[in-house]
C-alpha positions as CSV (number, residue, x, y, z in Angstrom):
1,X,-3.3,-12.9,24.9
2,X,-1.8,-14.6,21.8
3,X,-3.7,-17.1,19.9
4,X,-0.8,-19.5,20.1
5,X,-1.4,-18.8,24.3
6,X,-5.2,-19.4,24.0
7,X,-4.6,-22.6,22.1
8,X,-2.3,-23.8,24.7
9,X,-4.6,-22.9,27.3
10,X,-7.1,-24.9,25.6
11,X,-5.2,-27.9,25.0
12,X,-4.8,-27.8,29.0
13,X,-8.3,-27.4,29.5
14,X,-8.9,-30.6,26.8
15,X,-6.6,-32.7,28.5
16,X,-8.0,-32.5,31.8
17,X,-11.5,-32.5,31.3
18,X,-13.2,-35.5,31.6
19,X,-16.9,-35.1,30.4
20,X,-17.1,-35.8,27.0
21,X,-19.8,-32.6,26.4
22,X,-17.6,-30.4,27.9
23,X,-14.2,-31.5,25.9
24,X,-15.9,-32.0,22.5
25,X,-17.2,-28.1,23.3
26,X,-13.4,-27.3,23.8
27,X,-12.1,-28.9,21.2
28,X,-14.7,-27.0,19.2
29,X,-13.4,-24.0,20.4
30,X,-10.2,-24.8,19.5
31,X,-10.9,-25.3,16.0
32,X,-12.6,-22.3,15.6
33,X,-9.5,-20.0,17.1
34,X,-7.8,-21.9,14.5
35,X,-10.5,-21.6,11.7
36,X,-10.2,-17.5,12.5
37,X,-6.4,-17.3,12.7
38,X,-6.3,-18.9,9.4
39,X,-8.7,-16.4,8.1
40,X,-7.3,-13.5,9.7
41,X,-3.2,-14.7,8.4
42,X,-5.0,-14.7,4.4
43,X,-7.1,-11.2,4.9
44,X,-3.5,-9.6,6.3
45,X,-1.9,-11.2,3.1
46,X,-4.6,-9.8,0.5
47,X,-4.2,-6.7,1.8
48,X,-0.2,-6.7,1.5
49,X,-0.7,-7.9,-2.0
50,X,-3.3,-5.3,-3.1
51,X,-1.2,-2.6,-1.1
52,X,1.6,-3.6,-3.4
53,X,0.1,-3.9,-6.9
54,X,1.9,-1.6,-9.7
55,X,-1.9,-1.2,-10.6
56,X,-2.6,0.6,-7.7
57,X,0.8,2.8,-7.5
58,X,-0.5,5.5,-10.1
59,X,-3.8,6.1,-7.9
């Protein structure tokens, strides 16, 4: 499943919830899948960029 899948399923879940515990722990959730995607999209970039230094190329 996508993260852009598991969000929506989340916002679903948010919307029709009606405890507060249980939506503040979803909307919790959500922010973490966001937090890691984040983290996930700059660790795929610094690898592309140290793939692709000339510094590296001789090695």
């Amino acid at each position: 499943m996508e993260i852009i899948e598991k969000i929506r399923l989340l916002d679903a879940w948010i919307a029709e919830e009606k405890e507060y515990k249980e939506r503040a722990l979803l909307v919790a959730a959500k922010t973490l899948l966001l937090e890691q995607a984040k983290r996930i999209e700059q660790a795929h970039g610094e690898l592309d960029g140290r793939m692709w230094s000339p510094e590296n190329w001789s090695k």
